[in-house]
PyMOL Python script that loads the backbone (N, CA, C, O; Angstrom):
from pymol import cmd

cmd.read_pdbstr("""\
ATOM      1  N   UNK A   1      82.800  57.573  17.530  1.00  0.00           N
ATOM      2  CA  UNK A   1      83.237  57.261  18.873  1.00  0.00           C
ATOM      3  C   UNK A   1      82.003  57.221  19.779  1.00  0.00           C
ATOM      4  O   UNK A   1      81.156  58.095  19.959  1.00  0.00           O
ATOM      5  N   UNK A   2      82.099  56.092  20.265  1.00  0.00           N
ATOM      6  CA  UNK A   2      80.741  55.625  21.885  1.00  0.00           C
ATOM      7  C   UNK A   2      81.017  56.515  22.762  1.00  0.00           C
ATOM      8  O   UNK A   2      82.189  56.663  23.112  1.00  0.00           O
ATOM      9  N   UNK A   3      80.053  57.248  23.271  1.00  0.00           N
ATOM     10  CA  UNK A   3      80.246  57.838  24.553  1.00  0.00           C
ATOM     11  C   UNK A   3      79.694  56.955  25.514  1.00  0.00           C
ATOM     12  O   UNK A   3      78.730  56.221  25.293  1.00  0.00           O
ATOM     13  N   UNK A   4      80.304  57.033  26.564  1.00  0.00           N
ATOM     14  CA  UNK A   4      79.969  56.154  27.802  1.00  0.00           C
ATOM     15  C   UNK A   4      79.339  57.135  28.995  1.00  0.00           C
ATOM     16  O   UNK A   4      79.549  58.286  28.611  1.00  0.00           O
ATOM     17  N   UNK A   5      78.843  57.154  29.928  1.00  0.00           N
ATOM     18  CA  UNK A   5      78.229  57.473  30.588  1.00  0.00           C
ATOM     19  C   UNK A   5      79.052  57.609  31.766  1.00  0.00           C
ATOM     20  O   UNK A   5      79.645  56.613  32.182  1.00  0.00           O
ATOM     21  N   UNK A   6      79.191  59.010  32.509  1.00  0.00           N
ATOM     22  CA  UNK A   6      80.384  59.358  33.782  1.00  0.00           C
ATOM     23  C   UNK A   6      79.839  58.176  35.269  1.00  0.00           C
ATOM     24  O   UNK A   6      78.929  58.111  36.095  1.00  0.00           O
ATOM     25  N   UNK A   7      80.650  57.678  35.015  1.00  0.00           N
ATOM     26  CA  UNK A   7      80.240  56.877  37.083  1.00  0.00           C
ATOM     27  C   UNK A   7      80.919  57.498  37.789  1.00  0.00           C
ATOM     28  O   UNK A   7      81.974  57.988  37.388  1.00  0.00           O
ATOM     29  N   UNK A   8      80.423  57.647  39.179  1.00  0.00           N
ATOM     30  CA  UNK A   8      80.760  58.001  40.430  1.00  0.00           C
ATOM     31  C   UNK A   8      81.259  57.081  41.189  1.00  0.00           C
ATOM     32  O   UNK A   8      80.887  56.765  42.319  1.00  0.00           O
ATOM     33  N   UNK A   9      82.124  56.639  40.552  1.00  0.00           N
ATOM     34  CA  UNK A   9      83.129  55.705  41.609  1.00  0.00           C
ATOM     35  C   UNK A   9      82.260  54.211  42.595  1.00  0.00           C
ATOM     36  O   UNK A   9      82.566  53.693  43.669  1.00  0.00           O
ATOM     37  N   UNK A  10      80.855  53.851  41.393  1.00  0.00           N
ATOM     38  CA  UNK A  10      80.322  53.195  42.747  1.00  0.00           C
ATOM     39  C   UNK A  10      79.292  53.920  43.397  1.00  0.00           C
ATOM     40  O   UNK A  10      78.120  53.543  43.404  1.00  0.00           O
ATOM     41  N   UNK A  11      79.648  54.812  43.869  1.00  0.00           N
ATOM     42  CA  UNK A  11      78.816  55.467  45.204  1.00  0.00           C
ATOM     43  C   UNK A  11      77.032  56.254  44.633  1.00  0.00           C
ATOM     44  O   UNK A  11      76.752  56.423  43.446  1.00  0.00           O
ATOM     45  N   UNK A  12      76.338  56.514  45.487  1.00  0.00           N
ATOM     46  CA  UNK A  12      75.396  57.175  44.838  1.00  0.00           C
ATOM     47  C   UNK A  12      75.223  58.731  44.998  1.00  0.00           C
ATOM     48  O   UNK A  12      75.660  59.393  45.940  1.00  0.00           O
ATOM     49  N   UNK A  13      74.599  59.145  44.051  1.00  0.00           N
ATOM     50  CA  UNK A  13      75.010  60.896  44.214  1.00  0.00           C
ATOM     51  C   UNK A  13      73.625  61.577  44.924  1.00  0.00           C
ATOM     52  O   UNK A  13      72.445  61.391  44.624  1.00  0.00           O
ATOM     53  N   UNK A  14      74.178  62.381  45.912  1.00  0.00           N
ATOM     54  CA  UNK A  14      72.715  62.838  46.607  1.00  0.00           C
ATOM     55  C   UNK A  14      72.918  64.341  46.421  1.00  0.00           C
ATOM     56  O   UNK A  14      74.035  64.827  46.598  1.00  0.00           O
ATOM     57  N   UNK A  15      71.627  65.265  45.987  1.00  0.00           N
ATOM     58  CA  UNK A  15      71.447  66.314  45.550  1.00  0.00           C
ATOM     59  C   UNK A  15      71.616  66.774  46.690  1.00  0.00           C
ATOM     60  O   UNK A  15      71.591  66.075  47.703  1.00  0.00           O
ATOM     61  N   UNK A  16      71.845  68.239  46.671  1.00  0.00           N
ATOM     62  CA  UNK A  16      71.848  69.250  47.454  1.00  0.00           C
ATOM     63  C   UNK A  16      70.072  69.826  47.940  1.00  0.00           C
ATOM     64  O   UNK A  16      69.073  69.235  47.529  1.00  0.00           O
ATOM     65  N   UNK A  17      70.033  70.661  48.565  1.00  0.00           N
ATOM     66  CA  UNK A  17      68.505  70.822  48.712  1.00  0.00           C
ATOM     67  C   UNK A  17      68.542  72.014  47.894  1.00  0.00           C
ATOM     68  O   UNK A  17      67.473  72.622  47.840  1.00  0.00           O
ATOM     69  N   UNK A  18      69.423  72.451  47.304  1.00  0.00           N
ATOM     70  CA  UNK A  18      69.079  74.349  46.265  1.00  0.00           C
ATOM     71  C   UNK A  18      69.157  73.246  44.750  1.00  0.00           C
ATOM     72  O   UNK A  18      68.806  73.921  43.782  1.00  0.00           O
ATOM     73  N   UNK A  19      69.356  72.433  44.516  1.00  0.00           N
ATOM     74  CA  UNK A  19      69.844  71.499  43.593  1.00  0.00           C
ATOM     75  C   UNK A  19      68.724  70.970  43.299  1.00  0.00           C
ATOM     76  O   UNK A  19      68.465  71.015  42.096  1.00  0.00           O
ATOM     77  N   UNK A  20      67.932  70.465  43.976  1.00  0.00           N
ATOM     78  CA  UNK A  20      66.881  69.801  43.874  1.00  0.00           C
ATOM     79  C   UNK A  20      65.725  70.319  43.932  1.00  0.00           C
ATOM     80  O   UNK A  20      64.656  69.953  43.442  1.00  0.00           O
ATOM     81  N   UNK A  21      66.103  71.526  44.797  1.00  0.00           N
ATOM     82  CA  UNK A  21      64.684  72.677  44.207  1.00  0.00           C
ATOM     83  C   UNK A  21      64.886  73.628  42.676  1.00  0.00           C
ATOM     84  O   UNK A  21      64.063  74.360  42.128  1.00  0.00           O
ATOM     85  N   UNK A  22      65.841  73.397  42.399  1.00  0.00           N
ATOM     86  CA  UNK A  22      66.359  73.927  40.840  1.00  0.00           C
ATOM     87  C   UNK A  22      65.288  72.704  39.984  1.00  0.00           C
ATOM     88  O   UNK A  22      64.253  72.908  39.349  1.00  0.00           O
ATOM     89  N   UNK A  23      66.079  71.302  40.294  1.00  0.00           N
ATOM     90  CA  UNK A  23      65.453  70.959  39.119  1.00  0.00           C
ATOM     91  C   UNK A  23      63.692  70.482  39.420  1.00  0.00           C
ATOM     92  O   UNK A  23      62.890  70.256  38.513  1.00  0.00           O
ATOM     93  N   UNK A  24      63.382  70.410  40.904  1.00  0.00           N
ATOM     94  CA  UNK A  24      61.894  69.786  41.047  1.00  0.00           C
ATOM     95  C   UNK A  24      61.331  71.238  40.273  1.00  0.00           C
ATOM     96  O   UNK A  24      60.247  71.056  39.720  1.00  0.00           O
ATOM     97  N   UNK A  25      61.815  72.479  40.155  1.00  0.00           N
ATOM     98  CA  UNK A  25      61.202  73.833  39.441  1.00  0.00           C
ATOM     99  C   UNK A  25      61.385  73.961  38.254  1.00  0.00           C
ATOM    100  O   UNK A  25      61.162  75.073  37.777  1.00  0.00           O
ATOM    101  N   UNK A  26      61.603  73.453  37.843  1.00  0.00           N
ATOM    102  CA  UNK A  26      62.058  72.964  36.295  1.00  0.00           C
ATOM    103  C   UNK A  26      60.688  72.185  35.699  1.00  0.00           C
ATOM    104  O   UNK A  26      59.857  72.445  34.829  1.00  0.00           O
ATOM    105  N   UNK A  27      60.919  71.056  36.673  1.00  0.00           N
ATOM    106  CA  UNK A  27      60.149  70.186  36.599  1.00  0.00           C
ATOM    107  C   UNK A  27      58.501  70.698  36.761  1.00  0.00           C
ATOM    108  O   UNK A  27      57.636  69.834  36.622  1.00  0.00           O
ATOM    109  N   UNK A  28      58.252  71.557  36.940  1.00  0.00           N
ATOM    110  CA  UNK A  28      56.739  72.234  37.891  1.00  0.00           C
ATOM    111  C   UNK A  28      56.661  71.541  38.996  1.00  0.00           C
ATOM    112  O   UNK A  28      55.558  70.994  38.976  1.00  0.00           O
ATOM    113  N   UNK A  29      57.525  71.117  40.455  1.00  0.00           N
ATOM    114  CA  UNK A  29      56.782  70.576  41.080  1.00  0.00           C
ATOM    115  C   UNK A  29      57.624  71.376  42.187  1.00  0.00           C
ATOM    116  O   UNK A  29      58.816  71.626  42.011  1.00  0.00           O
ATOM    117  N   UNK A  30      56.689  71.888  43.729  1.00  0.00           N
ATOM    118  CA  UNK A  30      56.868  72.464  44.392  1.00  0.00           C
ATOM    119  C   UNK A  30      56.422  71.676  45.752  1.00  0.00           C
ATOM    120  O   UNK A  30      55.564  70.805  45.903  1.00  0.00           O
ATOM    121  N   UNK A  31      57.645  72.522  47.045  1.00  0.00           N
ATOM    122  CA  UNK A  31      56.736  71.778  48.375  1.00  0.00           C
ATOM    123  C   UNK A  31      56.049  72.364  48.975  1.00  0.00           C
ATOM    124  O   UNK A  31      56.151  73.584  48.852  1.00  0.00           O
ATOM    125  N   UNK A  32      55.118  71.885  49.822  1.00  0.00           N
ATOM    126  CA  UNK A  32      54.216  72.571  50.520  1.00  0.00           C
ATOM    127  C   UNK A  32      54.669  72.963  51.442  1.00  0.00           C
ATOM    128  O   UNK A  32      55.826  72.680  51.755  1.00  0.00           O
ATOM    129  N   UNK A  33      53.665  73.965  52.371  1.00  0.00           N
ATOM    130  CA  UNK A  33      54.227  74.685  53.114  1.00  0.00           C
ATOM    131  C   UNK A  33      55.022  73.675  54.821  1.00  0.00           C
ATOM    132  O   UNK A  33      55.950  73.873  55.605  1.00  0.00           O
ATOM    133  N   UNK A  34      54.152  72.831  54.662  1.00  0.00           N
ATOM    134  CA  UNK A  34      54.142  71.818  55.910  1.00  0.00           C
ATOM    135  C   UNK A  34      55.804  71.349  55.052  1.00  0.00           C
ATOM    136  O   UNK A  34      56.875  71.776  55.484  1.00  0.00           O
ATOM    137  N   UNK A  35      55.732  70.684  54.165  1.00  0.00           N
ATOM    138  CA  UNK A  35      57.237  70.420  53.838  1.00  0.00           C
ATOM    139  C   UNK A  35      58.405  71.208  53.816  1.00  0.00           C
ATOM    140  O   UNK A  35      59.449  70.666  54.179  1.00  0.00           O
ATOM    141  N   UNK A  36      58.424  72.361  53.466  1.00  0.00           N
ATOM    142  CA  UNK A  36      59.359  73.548  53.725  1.00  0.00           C
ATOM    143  C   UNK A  36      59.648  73.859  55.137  1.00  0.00           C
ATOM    144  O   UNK A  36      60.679  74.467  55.420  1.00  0.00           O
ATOM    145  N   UNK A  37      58.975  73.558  55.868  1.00  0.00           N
ATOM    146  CA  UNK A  37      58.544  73.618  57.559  1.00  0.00           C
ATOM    147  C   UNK A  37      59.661  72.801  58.096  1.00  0.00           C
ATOM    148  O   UNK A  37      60.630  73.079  58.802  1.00  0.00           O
ATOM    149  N   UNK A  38      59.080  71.324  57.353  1.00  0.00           N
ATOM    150  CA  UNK A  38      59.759  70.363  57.613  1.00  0.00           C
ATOM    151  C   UNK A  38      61.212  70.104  58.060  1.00  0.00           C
ATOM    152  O   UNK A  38      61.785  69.791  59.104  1.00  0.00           O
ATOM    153  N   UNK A  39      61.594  70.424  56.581  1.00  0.00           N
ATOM    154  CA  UNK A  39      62.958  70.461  56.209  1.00  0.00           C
ATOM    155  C   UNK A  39      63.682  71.869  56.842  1.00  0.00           C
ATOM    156  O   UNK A  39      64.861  71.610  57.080  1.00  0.00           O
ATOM    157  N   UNK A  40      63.407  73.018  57.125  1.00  0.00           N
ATOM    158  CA  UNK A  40      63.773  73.942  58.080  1.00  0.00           C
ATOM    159  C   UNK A  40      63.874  72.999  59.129  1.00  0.00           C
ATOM    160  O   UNK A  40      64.899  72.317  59.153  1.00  0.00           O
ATOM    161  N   UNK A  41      63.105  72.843  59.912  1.00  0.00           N
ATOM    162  CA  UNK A  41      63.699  72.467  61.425  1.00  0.00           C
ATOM    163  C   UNK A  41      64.372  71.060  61.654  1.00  0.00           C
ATOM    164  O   UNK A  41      64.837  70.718  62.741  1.00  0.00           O
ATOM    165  N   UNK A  42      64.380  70.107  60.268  1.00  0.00           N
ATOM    166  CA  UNK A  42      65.350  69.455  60.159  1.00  0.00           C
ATOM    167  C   UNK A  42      66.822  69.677  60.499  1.00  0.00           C
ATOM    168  O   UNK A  42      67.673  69.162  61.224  1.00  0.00           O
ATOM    169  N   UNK A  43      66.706  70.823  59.517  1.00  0.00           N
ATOM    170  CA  UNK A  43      67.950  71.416  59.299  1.00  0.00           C
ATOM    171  C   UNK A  43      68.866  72.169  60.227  1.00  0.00           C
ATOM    172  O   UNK A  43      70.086  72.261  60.368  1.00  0.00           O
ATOM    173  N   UNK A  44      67.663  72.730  60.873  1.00  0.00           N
ATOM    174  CA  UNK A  44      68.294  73.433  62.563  1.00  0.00           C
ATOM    175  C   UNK A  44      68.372  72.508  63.245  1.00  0.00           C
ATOM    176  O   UNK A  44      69.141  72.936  64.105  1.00  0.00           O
ATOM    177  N   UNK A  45      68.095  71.308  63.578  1.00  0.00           N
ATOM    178  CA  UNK A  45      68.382  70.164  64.251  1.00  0.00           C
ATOM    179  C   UNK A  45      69.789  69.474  64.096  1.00  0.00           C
ATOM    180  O   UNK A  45      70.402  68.796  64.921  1.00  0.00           O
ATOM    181  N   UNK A  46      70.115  69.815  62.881  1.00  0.00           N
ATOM    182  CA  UNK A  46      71.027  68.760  62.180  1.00  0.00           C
ATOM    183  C   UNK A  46      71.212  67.758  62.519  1.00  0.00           C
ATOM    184  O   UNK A  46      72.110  67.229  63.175  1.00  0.00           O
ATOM    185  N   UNK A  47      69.972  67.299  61.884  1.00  0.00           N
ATOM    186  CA  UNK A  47      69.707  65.481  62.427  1.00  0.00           C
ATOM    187  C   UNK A  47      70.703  64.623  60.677  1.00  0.00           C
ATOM    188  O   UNK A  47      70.671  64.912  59.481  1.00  0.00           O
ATOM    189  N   UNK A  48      71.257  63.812  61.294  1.00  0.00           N
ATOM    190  CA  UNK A  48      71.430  62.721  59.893  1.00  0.00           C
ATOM    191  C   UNK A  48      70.734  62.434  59.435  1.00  0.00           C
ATOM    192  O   UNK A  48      69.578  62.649  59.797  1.00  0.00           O
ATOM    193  N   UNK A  49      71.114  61.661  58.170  1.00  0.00           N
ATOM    194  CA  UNK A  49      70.768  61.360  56.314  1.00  0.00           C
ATOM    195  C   UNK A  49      69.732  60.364  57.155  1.00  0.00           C
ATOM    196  O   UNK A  49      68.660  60.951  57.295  1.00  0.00           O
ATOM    197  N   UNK A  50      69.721  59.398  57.596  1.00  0.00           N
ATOM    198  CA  UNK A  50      69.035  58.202  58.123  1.00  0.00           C
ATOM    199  C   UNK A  50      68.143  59.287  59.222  1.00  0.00           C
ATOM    200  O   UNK A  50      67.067  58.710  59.378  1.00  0.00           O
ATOM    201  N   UNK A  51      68.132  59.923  59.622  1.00  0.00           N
ATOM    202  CA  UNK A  51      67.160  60.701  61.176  1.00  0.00           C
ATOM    203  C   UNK A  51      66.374  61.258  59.833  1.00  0.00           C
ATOM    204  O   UNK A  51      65.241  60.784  59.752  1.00  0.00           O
ATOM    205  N   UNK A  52      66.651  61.966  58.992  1.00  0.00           N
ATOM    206  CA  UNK A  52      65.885  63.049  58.038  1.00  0.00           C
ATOM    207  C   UNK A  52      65.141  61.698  56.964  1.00  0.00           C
ATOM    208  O   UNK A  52      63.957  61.549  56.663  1.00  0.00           O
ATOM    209  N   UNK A  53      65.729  61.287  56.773  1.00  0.00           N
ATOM    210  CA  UNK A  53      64.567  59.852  55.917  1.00  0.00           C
ATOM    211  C   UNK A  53      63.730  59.568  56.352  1.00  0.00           C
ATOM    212  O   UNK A  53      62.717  59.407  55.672  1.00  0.00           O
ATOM    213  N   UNK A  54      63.737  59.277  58.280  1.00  0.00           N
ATOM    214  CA  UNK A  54      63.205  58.537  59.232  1.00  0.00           C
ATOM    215  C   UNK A  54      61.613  59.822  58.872  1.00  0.00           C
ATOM    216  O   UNK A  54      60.508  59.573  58.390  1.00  0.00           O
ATOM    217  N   UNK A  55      62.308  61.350  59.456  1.00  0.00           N
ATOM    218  CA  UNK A  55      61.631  62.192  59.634  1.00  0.00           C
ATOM    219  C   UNK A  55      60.273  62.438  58.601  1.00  0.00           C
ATOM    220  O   UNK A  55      59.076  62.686  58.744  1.00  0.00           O
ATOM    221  N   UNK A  56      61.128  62.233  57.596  1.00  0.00           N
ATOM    222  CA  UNK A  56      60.007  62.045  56.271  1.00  0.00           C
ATOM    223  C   UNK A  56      58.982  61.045  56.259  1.00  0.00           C
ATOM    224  O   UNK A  56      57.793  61.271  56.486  1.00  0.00           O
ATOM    225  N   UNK A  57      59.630  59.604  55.908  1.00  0.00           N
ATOM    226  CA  UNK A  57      59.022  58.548  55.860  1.00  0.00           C
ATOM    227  C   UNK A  57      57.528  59.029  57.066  1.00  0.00           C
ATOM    228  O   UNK A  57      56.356  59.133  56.701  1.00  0.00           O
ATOM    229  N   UNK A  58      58.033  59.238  58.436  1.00  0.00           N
ATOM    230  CA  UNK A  58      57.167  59.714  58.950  1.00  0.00           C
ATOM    231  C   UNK A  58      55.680  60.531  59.203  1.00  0.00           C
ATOM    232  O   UNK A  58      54.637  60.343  59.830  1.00  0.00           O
ATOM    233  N   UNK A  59      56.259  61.530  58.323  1.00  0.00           N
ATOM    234  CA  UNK A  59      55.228  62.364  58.144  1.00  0.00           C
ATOM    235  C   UNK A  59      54.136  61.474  57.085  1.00  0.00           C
ATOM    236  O   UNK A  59      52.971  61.088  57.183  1.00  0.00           O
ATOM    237  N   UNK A  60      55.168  61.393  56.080  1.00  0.00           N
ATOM    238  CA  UNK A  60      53.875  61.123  54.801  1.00  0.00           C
ATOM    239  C   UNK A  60      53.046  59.684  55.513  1.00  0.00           C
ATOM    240  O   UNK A  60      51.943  59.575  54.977  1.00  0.00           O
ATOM    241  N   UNK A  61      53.311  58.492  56.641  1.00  0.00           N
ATOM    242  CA  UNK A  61      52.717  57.823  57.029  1.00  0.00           C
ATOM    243  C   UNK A  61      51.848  58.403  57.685  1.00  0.00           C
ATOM    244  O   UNK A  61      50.829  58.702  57.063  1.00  0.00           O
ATOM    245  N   UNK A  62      51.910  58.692  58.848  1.00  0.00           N
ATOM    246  CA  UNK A  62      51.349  60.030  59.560  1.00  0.00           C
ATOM    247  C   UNK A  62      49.920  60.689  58.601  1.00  0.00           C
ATOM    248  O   UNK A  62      48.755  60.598  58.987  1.00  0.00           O
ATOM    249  N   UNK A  63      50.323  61.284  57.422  1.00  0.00           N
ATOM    250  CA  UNK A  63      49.136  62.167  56.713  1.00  0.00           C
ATOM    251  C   UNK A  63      48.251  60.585  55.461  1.00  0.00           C
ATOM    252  O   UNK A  63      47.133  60.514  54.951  1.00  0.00           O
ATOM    253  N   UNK A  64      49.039  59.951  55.441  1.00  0.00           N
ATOM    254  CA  UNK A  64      48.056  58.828  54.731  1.00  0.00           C
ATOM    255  C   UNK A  64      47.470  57.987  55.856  1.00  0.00           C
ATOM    256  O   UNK A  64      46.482  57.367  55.463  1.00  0.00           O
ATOM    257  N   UNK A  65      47.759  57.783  57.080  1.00  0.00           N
ATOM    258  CA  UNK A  65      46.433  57.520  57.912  1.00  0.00           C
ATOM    259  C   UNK A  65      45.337  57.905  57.847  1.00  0.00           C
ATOM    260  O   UNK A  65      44.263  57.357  57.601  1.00  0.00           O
ATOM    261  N   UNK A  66      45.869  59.673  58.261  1.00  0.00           N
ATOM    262  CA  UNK A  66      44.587  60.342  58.466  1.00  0.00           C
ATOM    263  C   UNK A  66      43.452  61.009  57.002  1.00  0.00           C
ATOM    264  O   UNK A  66      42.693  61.972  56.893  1.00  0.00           O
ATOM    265  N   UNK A  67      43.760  60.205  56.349  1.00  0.00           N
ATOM    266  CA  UNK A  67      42.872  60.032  54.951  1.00  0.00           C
ATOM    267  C   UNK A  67      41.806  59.510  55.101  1.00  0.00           C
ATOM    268  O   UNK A  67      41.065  59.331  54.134  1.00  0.00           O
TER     269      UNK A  67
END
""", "prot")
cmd.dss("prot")
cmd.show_as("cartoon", "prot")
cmd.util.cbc("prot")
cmd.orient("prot")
């Protein structure tokens, strides 16, 4: 018997942030302190999925300028 692979109805699945620090630690990969920062006062903001992308995208433009 084929196993098939579970879909989500379509939609795409977005990790949790304890979810994704499970598996990026798994993985060996950790955030920095400026990113942990980040995402804290994101979070006390409770800005939206699109404001917190924005927020990101941001920064990392932001720090590859100043290279």
């Amino acid at each position: 018997m084929k196993k098939t692979p579970k879909r989500f109805g379509g939609t795409d699945l977005v990790l949790g942030q304890q979810t994704f620090a499970a598996i990026s630690a798994v993985e060996g990969l950790g955030l920095s302190v400026a990113s942990r920062k980040r995402l804290a006062d994101m979070k006390k903001r409770k800005l939206s999925t699109d404001q917190q992308r924005s927020e990101v995208i941001r920064a990392y433009l932001d720090a590859k300028s100043r290279r």
